[in-house]
C-alpha positions in Angstrom: 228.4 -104.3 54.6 227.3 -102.8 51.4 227.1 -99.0 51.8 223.4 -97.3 50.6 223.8 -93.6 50.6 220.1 -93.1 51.1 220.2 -95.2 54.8 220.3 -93.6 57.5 220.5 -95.6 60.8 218.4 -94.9 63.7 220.3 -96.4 66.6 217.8 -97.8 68.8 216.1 -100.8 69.4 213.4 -99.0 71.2 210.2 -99.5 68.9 208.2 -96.7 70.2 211.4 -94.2 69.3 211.8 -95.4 66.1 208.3 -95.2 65.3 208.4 -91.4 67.0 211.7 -90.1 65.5 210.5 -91.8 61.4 207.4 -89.8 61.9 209.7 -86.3 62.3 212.1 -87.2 59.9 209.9 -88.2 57.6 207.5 -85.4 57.7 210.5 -82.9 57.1 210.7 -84.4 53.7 214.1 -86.5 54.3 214.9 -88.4 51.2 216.4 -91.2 53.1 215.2 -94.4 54.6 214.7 -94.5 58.0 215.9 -97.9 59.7 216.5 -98.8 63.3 219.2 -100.2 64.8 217.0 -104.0 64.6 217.7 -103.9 61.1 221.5 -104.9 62.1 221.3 -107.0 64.7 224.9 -108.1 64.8 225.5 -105.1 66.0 226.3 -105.1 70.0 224.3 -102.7 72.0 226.6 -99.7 73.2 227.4 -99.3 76.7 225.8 -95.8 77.8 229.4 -94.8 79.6 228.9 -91.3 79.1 228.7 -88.4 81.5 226.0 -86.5 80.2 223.3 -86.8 77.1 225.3 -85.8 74.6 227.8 -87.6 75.0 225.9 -91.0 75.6 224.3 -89.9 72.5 227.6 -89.5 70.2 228.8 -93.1 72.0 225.5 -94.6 70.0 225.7 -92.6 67.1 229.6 -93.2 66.2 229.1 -97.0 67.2 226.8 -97.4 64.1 228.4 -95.2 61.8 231.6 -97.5 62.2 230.0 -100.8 62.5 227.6 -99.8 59.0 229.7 -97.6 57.1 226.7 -95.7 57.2 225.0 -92.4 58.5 223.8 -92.8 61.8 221.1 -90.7 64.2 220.8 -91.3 67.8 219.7 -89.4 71.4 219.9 -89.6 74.5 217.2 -88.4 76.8 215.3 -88.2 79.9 214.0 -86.4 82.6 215.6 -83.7 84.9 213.8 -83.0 88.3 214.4 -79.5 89.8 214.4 -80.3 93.6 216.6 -83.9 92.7 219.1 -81.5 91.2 218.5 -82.4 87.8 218.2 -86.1 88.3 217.1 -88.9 87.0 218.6 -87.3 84.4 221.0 -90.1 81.9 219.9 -92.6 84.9 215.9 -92.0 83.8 215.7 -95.6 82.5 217.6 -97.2 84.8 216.3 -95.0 88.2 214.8 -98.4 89.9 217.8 -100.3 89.1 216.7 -102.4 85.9 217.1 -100.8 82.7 213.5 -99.6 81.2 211.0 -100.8 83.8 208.8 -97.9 83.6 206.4 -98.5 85.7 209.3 -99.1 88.7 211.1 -96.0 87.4 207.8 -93.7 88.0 207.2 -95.7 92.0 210.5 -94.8 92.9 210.5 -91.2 91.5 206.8 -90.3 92.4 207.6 -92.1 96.5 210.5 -90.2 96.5 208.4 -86.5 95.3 206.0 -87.5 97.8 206.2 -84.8 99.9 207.1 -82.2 97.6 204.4 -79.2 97.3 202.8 -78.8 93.7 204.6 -75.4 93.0 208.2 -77.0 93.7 207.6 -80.3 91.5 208.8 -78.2 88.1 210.7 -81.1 85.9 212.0 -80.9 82.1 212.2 -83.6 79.3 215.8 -83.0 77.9 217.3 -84.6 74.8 220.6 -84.5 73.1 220.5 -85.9 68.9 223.4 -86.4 67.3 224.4 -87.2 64.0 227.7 -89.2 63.0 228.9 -90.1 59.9 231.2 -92.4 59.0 234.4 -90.3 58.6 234.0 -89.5 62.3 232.0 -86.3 61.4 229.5 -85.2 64.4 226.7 -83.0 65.3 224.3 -82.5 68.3 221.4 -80.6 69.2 219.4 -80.4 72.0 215.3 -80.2 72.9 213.6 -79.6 76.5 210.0 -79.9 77.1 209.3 -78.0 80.6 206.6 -79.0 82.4 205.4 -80.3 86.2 205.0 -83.6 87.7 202.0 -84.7 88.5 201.3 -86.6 91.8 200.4 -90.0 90.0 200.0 -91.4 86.3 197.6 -90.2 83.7 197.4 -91.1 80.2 197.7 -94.8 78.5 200.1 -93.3 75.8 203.3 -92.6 75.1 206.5 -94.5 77.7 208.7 -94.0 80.2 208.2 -90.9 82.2 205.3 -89.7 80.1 202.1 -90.5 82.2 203.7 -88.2 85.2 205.1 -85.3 82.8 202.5 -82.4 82.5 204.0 -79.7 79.7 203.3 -76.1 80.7 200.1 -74.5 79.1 198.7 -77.8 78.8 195.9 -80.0 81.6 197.5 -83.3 79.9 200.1 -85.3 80.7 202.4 -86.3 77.8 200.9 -89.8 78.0 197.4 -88.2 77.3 198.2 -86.7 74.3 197.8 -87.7 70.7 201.6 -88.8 68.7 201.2 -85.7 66.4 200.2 -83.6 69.8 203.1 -85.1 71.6 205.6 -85.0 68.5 204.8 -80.9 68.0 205.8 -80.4 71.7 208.2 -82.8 72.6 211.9 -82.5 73.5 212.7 -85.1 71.2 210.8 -83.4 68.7 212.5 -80.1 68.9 216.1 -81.7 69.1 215.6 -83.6 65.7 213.7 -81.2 64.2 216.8 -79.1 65.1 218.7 -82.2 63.3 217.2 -81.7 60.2 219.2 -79.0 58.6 222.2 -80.4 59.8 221.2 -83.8 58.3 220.7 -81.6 55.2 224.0 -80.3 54.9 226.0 -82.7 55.7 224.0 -85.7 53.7 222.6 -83.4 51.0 
């Protein structure tokens, strides 16, 4: 494939990431274009075989940078539940069994908090970015956005485990807030906005 040195690969196929992640890249002033992981198609999903979210989001990132021959972004996210020990955590998508029903995701987790008091239902958004280039280079940063989960779904906005995810300081959940309300906040925010000087110095 023809190397462009401004390109930088987003890998995901997740429109509603790439739209999210092009908005905080972009507003740090990146000179590079932002593409998703649909603009290579070829390109085989990666199997999510890692451990934790950093590693899961190194497995993504180093897939594209060799399969491109370009600089490539990607994270790993989801959401960590104090009394399930920290889980959905890297299961969040896949909690219910199929990967990224959302609405089965939030049943199963909301039946399974159904009994759990207000005051023991504290739950963090967690994110790992990381940045690989193609000379096997890597970087990652992380992001939480703490919060509690509320007893059912609020909000229209936003996907996955947002409409149950209320940050702390705020009435809203995450799925009620505006993109630039959400992006300011978010764990996905933080850990990219972390990215950005890193991007910087190692892309120019």
């Amino acid at each position: 494939m023809t190397s462009t040195p401004s390109r930088l690969i987003l890998a995901t196929r997740n429109a509603g990431k790439v739209t999210e992640l092009r908005a905080i890249l972009s507003e740090a002033g990146l000179p590079h274009e932002l593409v998703g992981a649909d603009a290579y198609p070829e390109i085989p999903d990666v199997k999510e075989t890692g451990v934790t979210f950093a590693e899961n989001a190194l497995l993504k990132a180093h897939a594209l940078a060799r399969a491109t021959g370009l600089p490539a972004v990607a994270d790993d996210s989801g959401l960590c539940v104090d009394v399930l020990g920290g889980a959905p955590g890297i299961f969040s998508a896949r909690w219910a069994g199929a990967h990224g029903d959302d609405a089965a995701n939030l049943a199963l987790l909301l039946a399974q908090l159904s009994d759990i008091s207000p005051e023991h239902r504290g739950a963090h958004f967690f994110c790992a970015a990381a940045l690989a280039l193609p000379d096997g280079t890597e970087r990652v940063v992380e992001g939480r956005l703490l919060g509690t989960l509320r007893e059912a779904p609020a909000g229209t906005r936003g996907f996955g485990y947002d409409p149950v995810l209320q940050p702390l300081g705020e009435s809203r959940t995450c799925a009620e807030l505006s993109a630039d309300e959400k992006n300011a906040i978010s764990h996905r925010g933080k850990a990219f906005r972390a990215l950005v000087p890193v991007v910087r110095e190692l892309l120019g």
